[in-house]
C-alpha positions in Angstrom: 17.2 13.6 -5.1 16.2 11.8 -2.0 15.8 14.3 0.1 13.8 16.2 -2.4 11.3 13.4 -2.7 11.0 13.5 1.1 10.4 17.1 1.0 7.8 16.9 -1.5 5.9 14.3 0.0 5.8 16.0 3.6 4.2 19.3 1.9 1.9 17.0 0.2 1.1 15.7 3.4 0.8 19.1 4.9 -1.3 20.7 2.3 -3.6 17.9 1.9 -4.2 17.5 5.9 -4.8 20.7 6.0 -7.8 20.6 3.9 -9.0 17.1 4.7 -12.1 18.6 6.5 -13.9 19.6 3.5 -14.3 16.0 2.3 -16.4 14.2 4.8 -19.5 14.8 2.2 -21.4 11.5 2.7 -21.5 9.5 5.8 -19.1 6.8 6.5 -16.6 8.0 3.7 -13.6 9.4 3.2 -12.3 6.5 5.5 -9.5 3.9 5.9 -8.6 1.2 7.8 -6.3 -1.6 8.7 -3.8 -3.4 10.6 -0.8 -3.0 12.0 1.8 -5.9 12.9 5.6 -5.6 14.1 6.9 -3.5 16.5 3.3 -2.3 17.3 0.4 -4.2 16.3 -3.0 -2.5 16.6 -5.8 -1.8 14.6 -6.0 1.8 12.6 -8.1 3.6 11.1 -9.1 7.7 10.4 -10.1 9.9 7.7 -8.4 9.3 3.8 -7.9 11.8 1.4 -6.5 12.8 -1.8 -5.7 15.4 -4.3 -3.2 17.1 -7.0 -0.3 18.5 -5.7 1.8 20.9 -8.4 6.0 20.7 -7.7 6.8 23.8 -9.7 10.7 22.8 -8.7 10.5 19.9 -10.8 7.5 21.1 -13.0 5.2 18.7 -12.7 2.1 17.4 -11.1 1.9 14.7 -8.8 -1.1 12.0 -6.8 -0.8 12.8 -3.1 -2.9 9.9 -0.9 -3.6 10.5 2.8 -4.9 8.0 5.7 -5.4 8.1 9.1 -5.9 12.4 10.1 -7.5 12.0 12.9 -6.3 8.6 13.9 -2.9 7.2 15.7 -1.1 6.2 12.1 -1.1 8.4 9.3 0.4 7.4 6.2 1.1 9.6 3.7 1.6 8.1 -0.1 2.7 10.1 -3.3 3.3 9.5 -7.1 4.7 11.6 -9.3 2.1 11.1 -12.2 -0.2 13.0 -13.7 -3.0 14.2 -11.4 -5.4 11.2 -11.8 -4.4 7.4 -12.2 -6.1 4.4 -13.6 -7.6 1.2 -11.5 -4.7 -1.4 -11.0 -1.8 -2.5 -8.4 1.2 0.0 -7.9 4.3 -0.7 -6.2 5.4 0.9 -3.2 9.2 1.6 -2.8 11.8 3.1 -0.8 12.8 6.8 -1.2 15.2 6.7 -3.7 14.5 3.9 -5.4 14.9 4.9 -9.7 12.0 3.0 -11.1 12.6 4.3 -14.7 9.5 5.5 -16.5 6.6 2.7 -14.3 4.4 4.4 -11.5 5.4 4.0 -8.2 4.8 5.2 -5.1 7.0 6.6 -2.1 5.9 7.6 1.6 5.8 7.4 4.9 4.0 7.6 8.0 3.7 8.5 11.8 2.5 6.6 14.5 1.7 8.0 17.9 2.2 5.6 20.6 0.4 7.7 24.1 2.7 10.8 24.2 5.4 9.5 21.8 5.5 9.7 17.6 7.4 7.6 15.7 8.5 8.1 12.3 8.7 5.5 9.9 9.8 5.6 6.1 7.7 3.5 3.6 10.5 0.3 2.4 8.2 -1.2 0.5 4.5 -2.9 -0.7 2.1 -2.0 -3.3 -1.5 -0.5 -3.5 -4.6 -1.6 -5.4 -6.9 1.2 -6.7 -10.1 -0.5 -7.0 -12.4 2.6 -8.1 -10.3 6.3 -9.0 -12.3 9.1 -10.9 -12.2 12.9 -10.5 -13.8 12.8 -6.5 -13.2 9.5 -5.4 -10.3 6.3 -4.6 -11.2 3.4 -3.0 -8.6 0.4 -2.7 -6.5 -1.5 -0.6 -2.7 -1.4 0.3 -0.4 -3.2 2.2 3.2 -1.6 2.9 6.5 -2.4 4.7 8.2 0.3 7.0 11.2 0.8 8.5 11.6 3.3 12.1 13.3 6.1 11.6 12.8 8.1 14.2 14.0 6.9 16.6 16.0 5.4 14.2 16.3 1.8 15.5 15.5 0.2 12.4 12.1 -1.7 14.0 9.9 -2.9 11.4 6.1 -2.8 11.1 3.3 -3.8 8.2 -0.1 -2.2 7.9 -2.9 -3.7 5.2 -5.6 -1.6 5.0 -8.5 -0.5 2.6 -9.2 3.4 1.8 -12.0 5.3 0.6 -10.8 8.9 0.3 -12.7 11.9 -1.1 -10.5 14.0 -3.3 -9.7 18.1 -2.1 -11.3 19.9 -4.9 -8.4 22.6 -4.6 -5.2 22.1 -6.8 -2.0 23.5 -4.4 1.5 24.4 -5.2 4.2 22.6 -3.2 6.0 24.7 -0.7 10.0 25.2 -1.2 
């Protein structure tokens, strides 16, 4: 199950990335920022997007978020909801974590330190979806996360704000 969340949230990753380009309609959005403390601390910031991504292995739908293409941390954020969700604060929690029938989400992310990426897995936090309709989410988060790659176990914590442009496209998962 774990590594089937994991692998769903990558190819959400992947096929939203992929198609972030088409959402920079209006100047000075599709953006997200924050700050970074713990084994790095730094500013960051980049483009944010999101969309619908369909997981025809577990037939459903699901809310993939994206922040930071373009930028030194991406984070990559996924609920498996129904395609659009409501304003309000969400949870953030580990891979794995059985949260019974309340919306959560799961990630990770990768920060690129000069010439070296780390990989991180998301251990916790929550986000705030201040404004969500068919084309836009704005809101703030602020997560916990845990190196993995290395795996060292060094800790970091980004708060940020978003406001991403959605990917008009809906995309199957890849297997």
């Amino acid at each position: 199950m774990l590594r089937a969340a994991l692998r769903t949230a990558l190819a959400a990753t992947i096929v939203l990335a992929a198609c972030g380009e088409d959402t920079e309609d209006e100047p000075g959005r599709s953006l997200f920022a924050g700050t970074m403390t713990g084994v790095y601390a730094a500013p960051v910031a980049g483009k944010a997007v999101f969309g619908v991504t369909l997981d025809d292995a577990a037939n459903g739908s699901g809310f993939s978020l994206v922040l930071g293409e373009g930028g030194a941390a991406r984070i990559a954020l996924f609920a498996y909801v129904a395609p659009t969700l409501l304003s309000g604060t969400y949870e953030i929690v580990a891979p794995g974590f059985d949260a019974g029938s309340d919306t959560v989400f799961t990630g990770f992310l990768t920060y690129s330190a000069g010439a070296t990426v780390d990989s991180f897995e998301i251990r916790g936090g929550s986000i705030t979806l201040t404004r969500t309709n068919h084309n836009r989410t704005s809101g703030l988060f602020e997560l916990r996360a845990e190196r993995t790659s290395p795996a060292d176990g060094a800790q970091l914590t980004i708060n940020g704000t978003f406001d991403a442009g959605q990917i008009p496209q809906v995309f199957p998962l890849p297997e």
